[in-house]
N, C-alpha and C positions, 0 to 999 in steps of 0.2 A: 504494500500500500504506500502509495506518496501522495503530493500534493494535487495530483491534478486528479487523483481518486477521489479527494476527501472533496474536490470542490464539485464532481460529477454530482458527490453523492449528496451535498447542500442543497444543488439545482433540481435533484429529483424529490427533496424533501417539502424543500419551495413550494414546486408545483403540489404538492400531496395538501399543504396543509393550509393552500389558498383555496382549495378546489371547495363549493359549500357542500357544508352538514351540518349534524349535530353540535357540533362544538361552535361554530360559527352561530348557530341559530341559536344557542343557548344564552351567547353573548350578545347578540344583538338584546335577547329578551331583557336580558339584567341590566346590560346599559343603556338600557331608554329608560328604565328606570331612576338610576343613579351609577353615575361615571366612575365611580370607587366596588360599586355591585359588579360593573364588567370587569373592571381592572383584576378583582381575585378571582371572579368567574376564570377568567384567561390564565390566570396563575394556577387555579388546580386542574384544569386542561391538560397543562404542561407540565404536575406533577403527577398526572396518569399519564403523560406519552414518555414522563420520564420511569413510570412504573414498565412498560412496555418495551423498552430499550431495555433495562438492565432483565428483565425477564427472557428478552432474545437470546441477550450475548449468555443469559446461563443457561441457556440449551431449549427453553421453553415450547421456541417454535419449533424444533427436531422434536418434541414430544408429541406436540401437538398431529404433527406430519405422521411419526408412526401411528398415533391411537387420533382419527379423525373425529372420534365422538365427542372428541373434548371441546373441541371447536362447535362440534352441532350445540352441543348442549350450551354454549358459552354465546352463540348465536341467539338462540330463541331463551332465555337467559334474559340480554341483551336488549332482544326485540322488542322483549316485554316492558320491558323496565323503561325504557325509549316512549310506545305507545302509549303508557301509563302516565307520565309525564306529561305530554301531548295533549290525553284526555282533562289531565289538572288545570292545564293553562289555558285551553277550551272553554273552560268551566270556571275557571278563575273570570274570563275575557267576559265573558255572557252576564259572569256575576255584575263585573263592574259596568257593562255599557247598560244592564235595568239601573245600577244606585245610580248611574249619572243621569238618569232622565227628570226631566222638572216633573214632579208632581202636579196635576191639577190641583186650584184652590179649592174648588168642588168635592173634591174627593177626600180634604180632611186631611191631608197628607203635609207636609212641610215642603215647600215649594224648595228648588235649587238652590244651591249658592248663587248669587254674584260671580261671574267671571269666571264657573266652574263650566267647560265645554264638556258636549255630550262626548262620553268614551275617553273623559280624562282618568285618571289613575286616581282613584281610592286608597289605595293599598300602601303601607310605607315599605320602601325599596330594605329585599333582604339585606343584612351587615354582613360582615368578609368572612365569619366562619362557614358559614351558611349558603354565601356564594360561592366559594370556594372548595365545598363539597358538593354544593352542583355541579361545578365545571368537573371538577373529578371523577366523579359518579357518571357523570355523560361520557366521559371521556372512555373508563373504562366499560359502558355496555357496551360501545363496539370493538368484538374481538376483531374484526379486520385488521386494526392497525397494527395486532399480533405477528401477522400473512407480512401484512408490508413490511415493518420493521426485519422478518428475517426474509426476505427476499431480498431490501435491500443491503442488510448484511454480508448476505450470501455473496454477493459479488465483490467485498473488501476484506470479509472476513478470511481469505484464504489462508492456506495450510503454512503455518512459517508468521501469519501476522502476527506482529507483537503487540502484547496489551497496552502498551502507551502509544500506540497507533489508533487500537479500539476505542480507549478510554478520551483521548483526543478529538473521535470521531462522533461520542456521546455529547460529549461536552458541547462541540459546536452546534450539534442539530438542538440541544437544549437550549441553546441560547437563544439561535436562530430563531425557533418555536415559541421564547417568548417574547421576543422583540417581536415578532409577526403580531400574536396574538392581543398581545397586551395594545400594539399599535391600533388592532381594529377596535380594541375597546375603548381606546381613546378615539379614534374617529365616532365610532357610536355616539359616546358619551358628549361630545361636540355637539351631537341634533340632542342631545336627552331630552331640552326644553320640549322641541318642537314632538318628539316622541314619545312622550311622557302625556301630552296632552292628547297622544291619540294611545294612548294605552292600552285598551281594552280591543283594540283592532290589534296592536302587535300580539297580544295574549295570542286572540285568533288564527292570524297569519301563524308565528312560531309553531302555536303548540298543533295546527295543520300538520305543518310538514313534522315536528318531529314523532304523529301519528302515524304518518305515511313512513316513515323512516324507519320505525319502529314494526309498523308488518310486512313489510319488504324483508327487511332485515329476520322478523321472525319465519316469513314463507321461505327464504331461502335456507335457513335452517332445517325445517321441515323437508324440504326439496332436497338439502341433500343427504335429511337420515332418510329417505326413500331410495334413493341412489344408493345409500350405500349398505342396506337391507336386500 
């Protein structure tokens, strides 16, 4: 391994961890919220892709490779936990765009605030424990990035490489991962104002896809303990 390895393998991480998903759509959700909610969202992200890396390099994905059930079962696992989520922030969304509607006077009801828009955010934005075991938790239900990380190991990790090569090669996609990550939470958190006030539409939107994410992810599971039965 040298330098023009470790830079191939930046450029393939790059592309891996711009591409959207879960993790992306996680932070969107947290930092329309509050710009501090994405910021540790993004941080425990990238202490699950840092859980993922050192799980490769100790042989994890060659286990996985022999015994494929682990992955099925860690897929729909995964799926689940993904969909479930999805359904929360659905349900959160829904919650908040009925409290944002004015009441009629008629109905007895306590009419709106003042300068509160319909589908602003009710809710006050999770603190950094909490966000940061979101971004985690997201991070790890997709086994995929198991697949990825030793594939792309695979091509650096050769026979003969030395661990200050490997641990080199950790280090930099760590960092990489969270100056990526953390940067989109700072752009998020840039519109927070303006997303924050459509809050109960991002709830929607998000937790949409991370439903669809979540049975995809769960049917491909399924599809392949069928395959492999």
């Amino acid at each position: 391994m040298d330098f023009s390895d470790l830079a191939t393998l930046v450029v393939v991480w790059l592309a891996a961890i711009a591409s959207p998903g879960p993790d992306i759509v996680q932070i969107v959700r947290l930092g329309s919220r509050q710009r501090s909610s994405g910021v540790w969202c993004a941080l425990g992200i990238m202490t699950g892709n840092a859980g993922w890396i050192v799980a490769t390099l100790a042989g994890l994905a060659l286990l996985v490779t022999a015994y494929p059930g682990i992955l099925v079962a860690l897929e729909i696992a995964g799926g689940c936990f993904l969909a479930w989520m999805g359904f929360s922030s659905i349900r959160g969304g829904v919650t908040e765009l009925r409290a944002s509607r004015p009441v009629p006077a008629s109905s007895g009801g306590a009419p709106a605030e003042p300068g509160v828009a319909a589908g602003a955010s009710s809710r006050p934005a999770p603190g950094p424990v909490k966000s940061w075991r979101t971004g985690v938790v997201t991070n790890l239900a997709n086994p995929k990035a198991m697949i990825f990380f030793g594939a792309v190991f695979a091509q650096v990790a050769q026979p003969g490489a030395s661990i200050g090569w490997l641990a080199l090669a950790a280090v930099v996609l760590i960092v990489v991962g969270v100056a990526w990550f953390v940067g989109v939470a700072l752009a998020v958190g840039a519109l927070s104002r303006w997303l924050n006030r459509h809050a109960a539409l991002v709830e929607l939107v998000t937790g949409a896809i991370l439903l669809i994410l979540g049975v995809v992810l769960v049917a491909t599971g399924v599809a392949d303990l069928r395959l492999g039965s």
